[in-house]
N, C-alpha and C positions, 0 to 999 in steps of 0.2 A: 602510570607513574607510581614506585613504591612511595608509600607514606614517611616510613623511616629516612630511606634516600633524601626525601624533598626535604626533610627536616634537617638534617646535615648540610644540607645544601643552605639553607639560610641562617643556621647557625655558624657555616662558615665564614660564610658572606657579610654576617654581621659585623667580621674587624676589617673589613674595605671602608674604608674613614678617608675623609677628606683633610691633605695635608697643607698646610697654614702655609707652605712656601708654596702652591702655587700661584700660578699668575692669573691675574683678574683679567676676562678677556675682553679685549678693543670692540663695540658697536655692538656689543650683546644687551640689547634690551626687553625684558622681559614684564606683563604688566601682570600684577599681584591679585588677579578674578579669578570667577569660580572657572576658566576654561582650560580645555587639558592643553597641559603645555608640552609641544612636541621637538625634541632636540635634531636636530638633523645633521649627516656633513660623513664624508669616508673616515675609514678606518682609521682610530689613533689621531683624530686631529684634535683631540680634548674632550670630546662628550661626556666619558664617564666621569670626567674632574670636575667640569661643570656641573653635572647632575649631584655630584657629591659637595659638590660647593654652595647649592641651594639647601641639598638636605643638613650640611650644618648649618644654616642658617635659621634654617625652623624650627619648631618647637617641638615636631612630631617628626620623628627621622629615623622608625623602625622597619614602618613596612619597604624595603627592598630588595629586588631580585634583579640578578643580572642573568640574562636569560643567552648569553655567550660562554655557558659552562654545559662542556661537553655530558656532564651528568646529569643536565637536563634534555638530551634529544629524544628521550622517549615523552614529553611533557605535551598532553596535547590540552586542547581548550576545554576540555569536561574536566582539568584537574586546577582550574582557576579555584574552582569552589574552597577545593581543597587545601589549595595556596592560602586562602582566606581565611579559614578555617584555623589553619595552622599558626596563621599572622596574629589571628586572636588568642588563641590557647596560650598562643608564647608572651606578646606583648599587651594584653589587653586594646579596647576598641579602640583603635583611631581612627581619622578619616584622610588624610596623606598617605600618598604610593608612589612609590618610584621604581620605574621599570627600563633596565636597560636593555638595546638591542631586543625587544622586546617581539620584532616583525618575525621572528627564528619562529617564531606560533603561527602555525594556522587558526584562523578564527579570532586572533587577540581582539579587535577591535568591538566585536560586539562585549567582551567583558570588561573593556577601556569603558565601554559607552553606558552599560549595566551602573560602572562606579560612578561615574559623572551624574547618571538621573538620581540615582540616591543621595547627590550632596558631597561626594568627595571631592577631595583634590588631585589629581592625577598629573607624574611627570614621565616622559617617557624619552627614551632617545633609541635614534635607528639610522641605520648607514646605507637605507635603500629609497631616492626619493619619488620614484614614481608606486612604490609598493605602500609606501606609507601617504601618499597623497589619497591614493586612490581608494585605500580603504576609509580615511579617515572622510574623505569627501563623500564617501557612499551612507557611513553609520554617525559619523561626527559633527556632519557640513553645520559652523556657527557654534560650532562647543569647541573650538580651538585655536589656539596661537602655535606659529611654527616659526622658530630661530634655528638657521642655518648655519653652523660654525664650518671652519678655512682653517688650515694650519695657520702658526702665528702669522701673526701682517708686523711688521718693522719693528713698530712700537712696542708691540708683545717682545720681541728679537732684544731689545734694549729693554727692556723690564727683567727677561731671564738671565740675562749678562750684567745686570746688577749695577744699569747707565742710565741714568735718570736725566732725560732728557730736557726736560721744562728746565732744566737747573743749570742748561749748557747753551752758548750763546755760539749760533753759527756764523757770525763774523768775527769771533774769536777766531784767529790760526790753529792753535791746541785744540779746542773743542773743536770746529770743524774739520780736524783731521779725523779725531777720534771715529766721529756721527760718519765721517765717511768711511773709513777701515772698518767698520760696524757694516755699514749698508753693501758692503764688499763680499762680506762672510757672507751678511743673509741672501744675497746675491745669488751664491756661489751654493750656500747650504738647503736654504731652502727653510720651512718652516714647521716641519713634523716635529712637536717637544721632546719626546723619547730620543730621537734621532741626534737632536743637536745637543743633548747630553750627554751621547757616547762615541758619536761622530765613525761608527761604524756600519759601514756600506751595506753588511749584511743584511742591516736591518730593514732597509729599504730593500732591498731585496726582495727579503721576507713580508713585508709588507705587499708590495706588488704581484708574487705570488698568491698571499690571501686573497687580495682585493679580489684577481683575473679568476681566480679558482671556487672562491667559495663567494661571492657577490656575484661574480659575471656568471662562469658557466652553471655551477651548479644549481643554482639560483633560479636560473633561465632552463635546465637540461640543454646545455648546447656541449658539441662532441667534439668538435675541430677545432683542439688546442690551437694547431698552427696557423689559422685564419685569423684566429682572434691576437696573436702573437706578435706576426706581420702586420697588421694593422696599428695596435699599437705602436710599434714601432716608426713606423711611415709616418701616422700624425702627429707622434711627438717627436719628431724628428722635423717637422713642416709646421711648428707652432706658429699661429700669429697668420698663418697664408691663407688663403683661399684653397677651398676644398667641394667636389661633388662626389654624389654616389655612384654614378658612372665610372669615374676616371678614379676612384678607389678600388672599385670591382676588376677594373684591370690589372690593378698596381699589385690586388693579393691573389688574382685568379679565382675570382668568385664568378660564377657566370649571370649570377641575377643581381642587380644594384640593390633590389631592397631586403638582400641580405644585409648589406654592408648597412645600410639604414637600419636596422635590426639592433645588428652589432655595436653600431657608435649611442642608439638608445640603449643599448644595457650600460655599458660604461658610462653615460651620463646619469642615467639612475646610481651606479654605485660612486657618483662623484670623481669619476678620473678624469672626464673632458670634459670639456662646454662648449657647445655649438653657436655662434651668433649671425644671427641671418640681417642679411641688409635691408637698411630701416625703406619699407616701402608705406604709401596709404594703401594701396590693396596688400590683404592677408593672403593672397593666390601667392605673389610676384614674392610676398617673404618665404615663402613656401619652397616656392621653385628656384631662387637666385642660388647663389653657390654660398657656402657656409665658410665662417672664418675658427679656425676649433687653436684652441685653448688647452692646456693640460691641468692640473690639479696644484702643484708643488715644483719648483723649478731646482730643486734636490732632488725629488724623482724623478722627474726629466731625465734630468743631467742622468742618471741611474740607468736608463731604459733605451736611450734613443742616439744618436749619432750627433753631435753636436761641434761647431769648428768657430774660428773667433770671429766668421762674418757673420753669425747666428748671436751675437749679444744684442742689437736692436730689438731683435724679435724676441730674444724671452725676455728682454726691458718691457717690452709691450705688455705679454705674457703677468708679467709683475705689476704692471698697472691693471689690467683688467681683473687680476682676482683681487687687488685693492677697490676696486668698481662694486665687487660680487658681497664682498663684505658689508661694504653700505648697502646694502640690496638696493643695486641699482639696474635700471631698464635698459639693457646697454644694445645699439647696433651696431655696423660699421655703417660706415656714407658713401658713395661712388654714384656720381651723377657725371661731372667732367672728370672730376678727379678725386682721388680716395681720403677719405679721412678715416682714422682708426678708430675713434670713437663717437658715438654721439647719444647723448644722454635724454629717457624720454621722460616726462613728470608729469602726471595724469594725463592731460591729448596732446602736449605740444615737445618738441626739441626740445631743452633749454640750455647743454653744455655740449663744445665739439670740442675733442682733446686730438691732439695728434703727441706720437709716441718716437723719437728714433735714438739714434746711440749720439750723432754729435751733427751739429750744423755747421762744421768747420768747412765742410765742401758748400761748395755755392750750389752746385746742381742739385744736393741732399738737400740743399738749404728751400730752393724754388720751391721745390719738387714738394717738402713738406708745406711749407707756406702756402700755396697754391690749392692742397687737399684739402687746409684748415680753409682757409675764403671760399673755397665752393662751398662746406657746410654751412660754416656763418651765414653766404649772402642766399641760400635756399631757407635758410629755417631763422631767417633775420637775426641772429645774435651778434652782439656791438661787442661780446670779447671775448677771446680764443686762447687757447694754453698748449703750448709746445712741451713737450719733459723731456730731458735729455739726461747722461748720465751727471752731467756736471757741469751744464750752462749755463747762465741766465743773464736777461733780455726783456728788451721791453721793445717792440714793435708799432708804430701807428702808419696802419694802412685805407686813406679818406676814413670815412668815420668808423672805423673798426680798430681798436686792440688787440694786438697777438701780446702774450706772457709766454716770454722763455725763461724754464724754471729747472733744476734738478732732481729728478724722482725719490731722493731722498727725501728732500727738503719738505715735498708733497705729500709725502708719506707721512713724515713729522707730523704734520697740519692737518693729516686726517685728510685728505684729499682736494683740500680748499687752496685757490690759486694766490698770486700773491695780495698782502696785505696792503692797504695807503699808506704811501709814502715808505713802499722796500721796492 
Protein backbone atom coordinates (compact mmCIF):
# COMPACT_ATOMS: atom_id res chain seq x y z
CA UNK A 1 0.00 0.00 0.00
CA UNK A 2 1.42 3.57 -1.25
CA UNK A 3 1.95 5.87 1.72
CA UNK A 4 0.80 8.88 -0.30
CA UNK A 5 -2.53 7.02 -1.52
CA UNK A 6 -3.42 6.00 2.19
CA UNK A 7 -3.08 9.48 3.16
CA UNK A 8 -5.60 10.78 0.74
CA UNK A 9 -7.61 8.13 1.43
CA UNK A 10 -8.12 9.43 5.00
CA UNK A 11 -7.88 12.88 4.30
CA UNK A 12 -10.70 12.27 2.23
CA UNK A 13 -12.58 10.39 4.58
CA UNK A 14 -12.20 12.83 6.95
CA UNK A 15 -15.64 14.97 5.60
CA UNK A 16 -17.89 11.62 6.07
CA UNK A 17 -19.65 13.32 9.26
CA UNK A 18 -22.41 12.32 10.81
CA UNK A 19 -25.69 14.05 9.87
CA UNK A 20 -27.86 15.58 12.76
CA UNK A 21 -31.15 14.35 10.66
CA UNK A 22 -30.59 11.02 11.21
CA UNK A 23 -32.63 8.60 12.86
CA UNK A 24 -31.58 7.33 16.37
CA UNK A 25 -32.05 3.54 16.08
CA UNK A 26 -34.87 1.29 17.88
CA UNK A 27 -33.08 -1.62 20.53
CA UNK A 28 -29.59 -0.54 19.92
CA UNK A 29 -27.80 -0.81 23.07
CA UNK A 30 -24.51 -0.25 23.56
CA UNK A 31 -22.46 -0.42 27.13
CA UNK A 32 -19.62 2.43 27.29
CA UNK A 33 -16.39 -0.29 28.52
CA UNK A 34 -13.20 -0.75 27.51
CA UNK A 35 -14.56 -3.75 24.88
CA UNK A 36 -14.43 -3.62 21.21
CA UNK A 37 -17.61 -2.69 20.01
CA UNK A 38 -18.59 -4.63 16.94
CA UNK A 39 -21.40 -3.35 14.48
CA UNK A 40 -22.97 -6.00 12.56
CA UNK A 41 -26.16 -6.42 9.98
CA UNK A 42 -26.24 -6.38 5.59
CA UNK A 43 -25.38 -3.96 3.38
CA UNK A 44 -26.95 -0.36 3.72
CA UNK A 45 -29.07 -1.05 6.86
CA UNK A 46 -27.39 1.89 8.72
CA UNK A 47 -24.00 0.82 10.04
CA UNK A 48 -21.98 3.37 8.87
CA UNK A 49 -24.55 6.14 10.31
CA UNK A 50 -24.37 4.46 13.37
CA UNK A 51 -20.70 4.18 13.62
CA UNK A 52 -20.66 7.96 12.68
CA UNK A 53 -23.24 8.67 15.26
CA UNK A 54 -20.99 7.36 18.15
CA UNK A 55 -17.98 9.10 16.63
CA UNK A 56 -19.77 12.43 17.03
CA UNK A 57 -20.60 11.84 20.05
CA UNK A 58 -16.98 11.44 21.50
CA UNK A 59 -14.49 13.59 22.12
CA UNK A 60 -11.84 11.70 20.02
CA UNK A 61 -13.40 11.30 16.39
CA UNK A 62 -10.32 11.31 14.03
CA UNK A 63 -9.12 8.06 13.85
CA UNK A 64 -11.33 6.60 11.06
CA UNK A 65 -11.14 4.44 8.11
CA UNK A 66 -13.70 3.00 5.95
CA UNK A 67 -12.22 0.12 4.57
CA UNK A 68 -15.23 -0.13 1.60
CA UNK A 69 -12.98 2.25 -0.66
CA UNK A 70 -11.99 0.68 -3.69
CA UNK A 71 -8.43 2.47 -3.15
CA UNK A 72 -7.93 0.53 -0.44
CA UNK A 73 -7.90 -3.26 -2.03
CA UNK A 74 -4.27 -3.53 -2.12
CA UNK A 75 -4.26 -2.60 1.85
CA UNK A 76 -3.04 -5.75 3.49
CA UNK A 77 -2.49 -6.27 7.43
CA UNK A 78 1.40 -5.25 7.58
CA UNK A 79 0.02 -1.66 6.57
CA UNK A 80 -1.92 -1.32 9.93
CA UNK A 81 1.29 -0.07 11.37
CA UNK A 82 1.25 2.35 8.83
CA UNK A 83 -2.34 3.41 9.12
CA UNK A 84 -1.14 4.31 12.72
CA UNK A 85 1.59 5.93 11.94
CA UNK A 86 -0.11 8.18 9.68
CA UNK A 87 -3.31 8.53 12.27
CA UNK A 88 -0.60 10.17 14.55
CA UNK A 89 1.50 12.41 12.22
CA UNK A 90 -1.83 13.77 11.05
CA UNK A 91 -4.05 14.11 14.36
CA UNK A 92 -1.84 13.65 17.24
CA UNK A 93 -2.15 10.54 19.94
CA UNK A 94 -5.40 9.30 20.61
CA UNK A 95 -6.84 6.31 21.73
CA UNK A 96 -10.50 5.88 19.77
CA UNK A 97 -10.62 4.00 16.24
CA UNK A 98 -13.34 3.50 14.11
CA UNK A 99 -13.26 1.01 11.44
CA UNK A 100 -15.75 0.43 8.90
CA UNK A 101 -16.35 -2.87 6.92
CA UNK A 102 -13.32 -3.48 8.36
CA UNK A 103 -13.51 -7.73 7.58
CA UNK A 104 -12.29 -6.48 3.55
CA UNK A 105 -8.54 -7.17 5.53
CA UNK A 106 -7.07 -10.37 5.95
CA UNK A 107 -5.65 -10.49 9.36
CA UNK A 108 -7.62 -7.43 10.86
CA UNK A 109 -8.37 -8.92 14.04
CA UNK A 110 -5.05 -9.52 15.41
CA UNK A 111 -4.44 -5.49 14.92
CA UNK A 112 -8.33 -4.96 16.42
CA UNK A 113 -6.81 -7.05 19.27
CA UNK A 114 -3.02 -5.49 19.34
CA UNK A 115 -5.22 -1.95 20.04
CA UNK A 116 -7.45 -3.27 22.67
CA UNK A 117 -4.26 -4.78 24.79
CA UNK A 118 -2.78 -1.35 24.73
CA UNK A 119 -5.78 0.43 26.13
CA UNK A 120 -7.82 1.66 23.20
CA UNK A 121 -11.07 2.09 22.23
CA UNK A 122 -12.11 0.24 19.25
CA UNK A 123 -15.40 0.42 16.94
CA UNK A 124 -15.84 -1.46 14.07
CA UNK A 125 -18.68 -2.56 11.72
CA UNK A 126 -18.91 -5.57 9.21
CA UNK A 127 -21.65 -7.15 6.92
CA UNK A 128 -20.29 -10.68 7.25
CA UNK A 129 -21.61 -12.59 10.49
CA UNK A 130 -19.90 -15.71 10.61
CA UNK A 131 -16.46 -14.02 9.41
CA UNK A 132 -16.58 -11.73 12.00
CA UNK A 133 -17.76 -14.11 14.74
CA UNK A 134 -15.17 -16.41 14.09
CA UNK A 135 -12.35 -14.33 14.03
CA UNK A 136 -13.27 -12.22 16.89
CA UNK A 137 -14.06 -15.61 18.88
CA UNK A 138 -10.55 -16.96 17.95
CA UNK A 139 -8.32 -13.43 18.95
CA UNK A 140 -11.12 -11.31 20.84
CA UNK A 141 -13.30 -14.14 22.89
CA UNK A 142 -14.33 -11.59 26.29
CA UNK A 143 -12.96 -8.25 24.64
CA UNK A 144 -16.14 -7.60 22.90
CA UNK A 145 -19.67 -6.56 22.52
CA UNK A 146 -21.62 -7.32 19.19
CA UNK A 147 -24.94 -5.13 18.08
CA UNK A 148 -26.76 -6.43 15.26
CA UNK A 149 -28.64 -3.81 13.22
CA UNK A 150 -32.13 -4.71 10.66
CA UNK A 151 -33.27 -2.20 8.21
CA UNK A 152 -35.71 0.17 10.05
CA UNK A 153 -38.33 -1.77 12.30
CA UNK A 154 -41.86 0.67 12.11
CA UNK A 155 -40.93 2.83 14.70
CA UNK A 156 -37.69 4.02 12.91
CA UNK A 157 -40.44 3.92 9.47
CA UNK A 158 -42.44 6.91 11.56
CA UNK A 159 -39.47 8.64 12.87
CA UNK A 160 -38.16 9.21 9.09
CA UNK A 161 -41.59 10.31 8.00
CA UNK A 162 -41.58 12.94 10.61
CA UNK A 163 -44.84 10.77 12.78
CA UNK A 164 -44.26 11.00 16.17
CA UNK A 165 -46.08 8.45 17.44
CA UNK A 166 -46.13 8.58 21.50
CA UNK A 167 -48.11 11.89 20.48
CA UNK A 168 -50.88 9.83 18.43
CA UNK A 169 -53.72 8.15 20.21
CA UNK A 170 -54.80 4.77 18.40
CA UNK A 171 -58.40 4.90 19.35
CA UNK A 172 -58.49 8.17 17.73
CA UNK A 173 -60.22 7.53 13.92
CA UNK A 174 -57.62 10.28 12.44
CA UNK A 175 -54.72 8.96 14.15
CA UNK A 176 -55.43 5.37 13.72
CA UNK A 177 -55.81 5.71 10.16
CA UNK A 178 -52.74 7.67 9.88
CA UNK A 179 -50.47 4.66 12.04
CA UNK A 180 -52.21 2.48 9.85
CA UNK A 181 -51.57 4.04 6.06
CA UNK A 182 -47.97 4.36 7.70
CA UNK A 183 -47.76 0.54 8.56
CA UNK A 184 -49.25 -0.05 4.87
CA UNK A 185 -46.21 1.75 3.14
CA UNK A 186 -43.64 0.01 5.65
CA UNK A 187 -45.52 -3.00 4.79
CA UNK A 188 -45.10 -2.69 1.23
CA UNK A 189 -41.68 -0.81 1.21
CA UNK A 190 -39.77 -2.47 3.43
CA UNK A 191 -36.97 -0.79 5.54
CA UNK A 192 -33.55 0.00 3.68
CA UNK A 193 -33.16 4.02 4.68
CA UNK A 194 -31.36 5.04 1.30
CA UNK A 195 -34.37 3.09 -0.39
CA UNK A 196 -37.33 4.58 1.23
CA UNK A 197 -35.76 8.08 0.38
CA UNK A 198 -35.77 7.64 -3.26
CA UNK A 199 -38.29 4.86 -3.42
CA UNK A 200 -36.38 3.57 -6.68
CA UNK A 201 -36.33 -0.09 -7.44
CA UNK A 202 -33.06 0.17 -8.80
CA UNK A 203 -31.64 0.49 -5.83
CA UNK A 204 -32.64 -2.52 -4.42
CA UNK A 205 -31.59 -4.09 -7.11
CA UNK A 206 -28.46 -2.80 -6.85
CA UNK A 207 -28.24 -3.70 -3.56
CA UNK A 208 -29.03 -7.32 -4.13
CA UNK A 209 -26.69 -7.59 -6.71
CA UNK A 210 -23.77 -6.34 -4.27
CA UNK A 211 -24.88 -8.51 -1.44
CA UNK A 212 -25.07 -12.02 -4.01
CA UNK A 213 -21.73 -11.01 -5.75
CA UNK A 214 -19.37 -9.44 -3.56
CA UNK A 215 -20.62 -11.05 0.14
CA UNK A 216 -22.06 -14.40 -1.19
CA UNK A 217 -19.89 -15.57 -4.04
CA UNK A 218 -16.83 -13.74 -4.10
CA UNK A 219 -16.42 -13.95 -0.57
CA UNK A 220 -16.94 -17.65 -0.49
CA UNK A 221 -14.99 -18.27 -4.40
CA UNK A 222 -18.24 -19.85 -5.31
CA UNK A 223 -18.83 -19.96 -9.58
CA UNK A 224 -22.49 -20.99 -10.21
CA UNK A 225 -24.16 -17.68 -10.38
CA UNK A 226 -27.27 -19.59 -11.32
CA UNK A 227 -27.52 -21.96 -8.35
CA UNK A 228 -27.23 -19.33 -6.01
CA UNK A 229 -29.92 -17.22 -8.10
CA UNK A 230 -32.62 -20.00 -8.11
CA UNK A 231 -32.34 -20.52 -4.79
CA UNK A 232 -32.89 -17.22 -3.82
CA UNK A 233 -35.45 -16.96 -5.63
CA UNK A 234 -37.45 -20.33 -4.46
CA UNK A 235 -37.00 -19.22 -0.65
CA UNK A 236 -37.91 -15.84 -0.90
CA UNK A 237 -40.64 -16.65 -2.75
CA UNK A 238 -41.58 -19.59 0.08
CA UNK A 239 -40.91 -17.25 3.14
CA UNK A 240 -42.33 -18.13 6.44
CA UNK A 241 -42.77 -22.20 5.17
CA UNK A 242 -40.92 -25.11 5.90
CA UNK A 243 -37.79 -25.88 4.12
CA UNK A 244 -35.09 -28.91 3.85
CA UNK A 245 -31.72 -29.52 2.07
CA UNK A 246 -32.92 -32.31 0.11
CA UNK A 247 -36.15 -30.99 -1.39
CA UNK A 248 -34.01 -27.71 -2.20
CA UNK A 249 -31.31 -29.63 -4.01
CA UNK A 250 -34.06 -30.85 -6.35
CA UNK A 251 -35.93 -27.75 -6.57
CA UNK A 252 -32.22 -26.03 -8.08
CA UNK A 253 -30.57 -29.33 -9.51
CA UNK A 254 -27.94 -29.51 -7.30
CA UNK A 255 -26.98 -33.07 -6.88
CA UNK A 256 -25.64 -32.94 -3.21
CA UNK A 257 -28.07 -31.35 -0.36
CA UNK A 258 -25.03 -30.12 1.48
CA UNK A 259 -24.29 -27.89 -1.18
CA UNK A 260 -27.54 -26.27 -0.69
CA UNK A 261 -26.59 -26.22 3.09
CA UNK A 262 -23.37 -24.45 1.94
CA UNK A 263 -25.17 -21.91 0.06
CA UNK A 264 -28.12 -20.86 2.51
CA UNK A 265 -24.84 -20.59 5.25
CA UNK A 266 -23.40 -18.02 3.10
CA UNK A 267 -26.41 -15.90 2.71
CA UNK A 268 -27.14 -16.07 6.32
CA UNK A 269 -23.58 -14.95 6.97
CA UNK A 270 -24.21 -11.99 4.67
CA UNK A 271 -27.65 -11.28 6.51
CA UNK A 272 -30.12 -12.11 3.60
CA UNK A 273 -32.03 -15.18 5.28
CA UNK A 274 -32.52 -16.64 8.58
CA UNK A 275 -32.96 -20.19 9.31
CA UNK A 276 -35.13 -21.22 12.42
CA UNK A 277 -35.15 -24.66 13.42
CA UNK A 278 -37.94 -26.33 15.60
CA UNK A 279 -37.49 -25.77 19.18
CA UNK A 280 -36.49 -29.51 20.36
CA UNK A 281 -34.65 -30.56 24.03
CA UNK A 282 -32.29 -32.72 21.92
CA UNK A 283 -29.73 -30.39 19.77
CA UNK A 284 -29.62 -33.60 17.10
CA UNK A 285 -33.73 -33.30 16.37
CA UNK A 286 -32.91 -29.09 15.84
CA UNK A 287 -30.46 -30.17 13.71
CA UNK A 288 -32.21 -32.57 11.39
CA UNK A 289 -36.06 -31.24 11.53
CA UNK A 290 -36.83 -29.05 8.45
CA UNK A 291 -35.97 -25.20 8.71
CA UNK A 292 -38.46 -22.36 8.56
CA UNK A 293 -36.35 -19.46 6.46
CA UNK A 294 -37.03 -15.82 6.64
CA UNK A 295 -35.71 -13.16 4.31
CA UNK A 296 -33.87 -9.85 5.28
CA UNK A 297 -36.41 -6.83 4.20
CA UNK A 298 -39.80 -7.41 2.82
CA UNK A 299 -38.96 -4.41 0.15
CA UNK A 300 -36.37 -6.73 -1.16
CA UNK A 301 -38.37 -9.53 -1.09
CA UNK A 302 -40.96 -8.10 -2.81
CA UNK A 303 -37.82 -7.00 -5.39
CA UNK A 304 -36.52 -10.70 -5.88
CA UNK A 305 -39.07 -13.25 -5.47
CA UNK A 306 -42.66 -14.07 -6.91
CA UNK A 307 -45.14 -12.88 -4.69
CA UNK A 308 -49.28 -12.99 -5.01
CA UNK A 309 -52.01 -11.70 -2.34
CA UNK A 310 -52.50 -15.21 -0.67
CA UNK A 311 -48.59 -14.64 0.34
CA UNK A 312 -49.52 -11.49 2.77
CA UNK A 313 -49.88 -13.91 6.02
CA UNK A 314 -46.59 -14.96 5.30
CA UNK A 315 -44.58 -11.91 4.98
CA UNK A 316 -46.85 -10.59 8.03
CA UNK A 317 -45.02 -13.40 9.81
CA UNK A 318 -41.97 -12.52 7.89
CA UNK A 319 -42.31 -8.88 9.59
CA UNK A 320 -42.93 -10.12 12.99
CA UNK A 321 -39.91 -12.41 13.20
CA UNK A 322 -37.36 -9.63 12.14
CA UNK A 323 -39.25 -7.60 14.74
CA UNK A 324 -38.32 -10.88 17.08
CA UNK A 325 -34.35 -10.48 15.67
CA UNK A 326 -34.19 -6.86 16.54
CA UNK A 327 -34.83 -7.54 20.24
CA UNK A 328 -32.25 -10.42 19.84
CA UNK A 329 -34.57 -12.81 20.60
CA UNK A 330 -34.12 -16.78 20.74
CA UNK A 331 -36.71 -17.46 18.33
CA UNK A 332 -38.20 -21.44 17.26
CA UNK A 333 -41.19 -22.55 15.60
CA UNK A 334 -43.33 -25.20 17.70
CA UNK A 335 -45.10 -28.38 16.04
CA UNK A 336 -45.78 -31.16 18.39
CA UNK A 337 -49.84 -31.63 17.49
CA UNK A 338 -49.92 -28.46 15.77
CA UNK A 339 -47.82 -25.61 14.60
CA UNK A 340 -47.12 -22.50 16.25
CA UNK A 341 -45.06 -19.85 14.52
CA UNK A 342 -43.20 -18.57 17.18
CA UNK A 343 -41.86 -19.49 20.47
CA UNK A 344 -39.65 -17.54 22.46
CA UNK A 345 -36.72 -19.04 24.51
CA UNK A 346 -35.08 -17.04 27.85
CA UNK A 347 -32.17 -18.67 29.30
CA UNK A 348 -33.62 -22.71 29.68
CA UNK A 349 -37.28 -22.26 29.41
CA UNK A 350 -40.19 -21.18 26.56
CA UNK A 351 -41.66 -18.06 27.94
CA UNK A 352 -43.72 -16.48 24.89
CA UNK A 353 -45.81 -18.49 21.94
CA UNK A 354 -46.95 -15.95 19.29
CA UNK A 355 -48.95 -17.02 16.44
CA UNK A 356 -48.83 -14.87 13.13
CA UNK A 357 -51.87 -14.77 10.26
CA UNK A 358 -53.50 -12.19 7.95
CA UNK A 359 -57.19 -12.32 9.42
CA UNK A 360 -59.24 -14.68 11.79
CA UNK A 361 -62.31 -13.76 9.91
CA UNK A 362 -62.53 -17.66 8.62
CA UNK A 363 -63.47 -19.96 11.45
CA UNK A 364 -61.26 -22.67 10.14
CA UNK A 365 -58.08 -19.83 9.93
CA UNK A 366 -59.44 -19.01 13.16
CA UNK A 367 -59.16 -23.04 14.95
CA UNK A 368 -56.56 -23.80 12.93
CA UNK A 369 -54.47 -20.72 14.47
CA UNK A 370 -55.84 -21.01 17.98
CA UNK A 371 -55.22 -24.68 18.15
CA UNK A 372 -51.25 -24.07 17.24
CA UNK A 373 -51.11 -21.33 19.95
CA UNK A 374 -52.75 -24.12 22.98
CA UNK A 375 -50.40 -26.88 21.78
CA UNK A 376 -47.43 -24.39 22.74
CA UNK A 377 -48.97 -22.84 25.70
CA UNK A 378 -50.16 -26.35 27.22
CA UNK A 379 -46.39 -28.01 26.21
CA UNK A 380 -44.24 -25.14 27.63
CA UNK A 381 -47.03 -24.13 30.44
CA UNK A 382 -47.71 -20.56 29.48
CA UNK A 383 -51.08 -19.01 30.91
CA UNK A 384 -51.02 -16.22 27.83
CA UNK A 385 -50.84 -16.31 24.20
CA UNK A 386 -50.81 -13.42 21.42
CA UNK A 387 -52.43 -13.84 17.98
CA UNK A 388 -51.16 -10.55 15.35
CA UNK A 389 -53.23 -10.02 12.77
CA UNK A 390 -53.23 -7.27 10.10
CA UNK A 391 -56.03 -5.33 11.96
CA UNK A 392 -57.82 -7.45 14.73
CA UNK A 393 -58.25 -7.55 18.11
CA UNK A 394 -59.47 -9.81 20.76
CA UNK A 395 -59.28 -11.17 23.72
CA UNK A 396 -59.71 -14.85 24.17
CA UNK A 397 -60.19 -17.10 27.66
CA UNK A 398 -59.58 -20.75 26.89
CA UNK A 399 -59.86 -22.90 30.87
CA UNK A 400 -57.11 -21.00 32.28
CA UNK A 401 -55.24 -19.68 29.33
CA UNK A 402 -55.45 -16.20 27.52
CA UNK A 403 -55.11 -15.74 23.78
CA UNK A 404 -54.56 -11.70 22.91
CA UNK A 405 -55.66 -10.81 19.41
CA UNK A 406 -53.87 -7.76 18.64
CA UNK A 407 -52.68 -5.96 15.14
CA UNK A 408 -49.04 -6.17 14.24
CA UNK A 409 -49.03 -2.61 14.04
CA UNK A 410 -50.18 -1.94 17.25
CA UNK A 411 -47.32 -4.43 18.40
CA UNK A 412 -44.87 -3.00 16.72
CA UNK A 413 -45.73 0.46 18.31
CA UNK A 414 -45.16 -1.13 21.76
CA UNK A 415 -42.06 -2.62 20.84
CA UNK A 416 -43.20 -6.05 20.68
CA UNK A 417 -45.16 -6.11 24.19
CA UNK A 418 -48.72 -7.74 24.13
CA UNK A 419 -51.69 -5.83 25.29
CA UNK A 420 -51.58 -3.52 28.31
CA UNK A 421 -54.31 -3.77 31.61
CA UNK A 422 -57.33 -2.89 30.96
CA UNK A 423 -57.04 -2.24 26.59
Amino acid sequence: MQKLLLQAVISDQKALQWESSAIERQHVSIVEDDSVVVISGIRRCGKSTLLQAIRAKNKEQDYYLNFDDERLIHFKVEDFQMLLELFGERYGKQKTFYFDEIQNITGWERFVRRLHDYGNKVYITGSNASMLSRELGTHLTGRYQQVELYPFSFFEYLKLNNIESSALDHFNTDDKALLKASFNAYFKWGGFPAFLKSKHSEYLKSLYESVLYRDVMVRNGLTNEQELLELMFFVTSNTSKLISYNSLAKVIGVKNATTVKQYLGFLQDAYMLSLVPKYDASVKKQLLNPKKVYGIDLGLMRQISFQSSEDQGRLLENLVFLELKRQAKTVYYHHIKSECDFVIKEKNSITQAIQVCWTLYDDKTKQREVNGLLDAMTAYQIKEGLILTEDESDSLKIDDKTITVMPVWLWLLRGGEGMKNGE
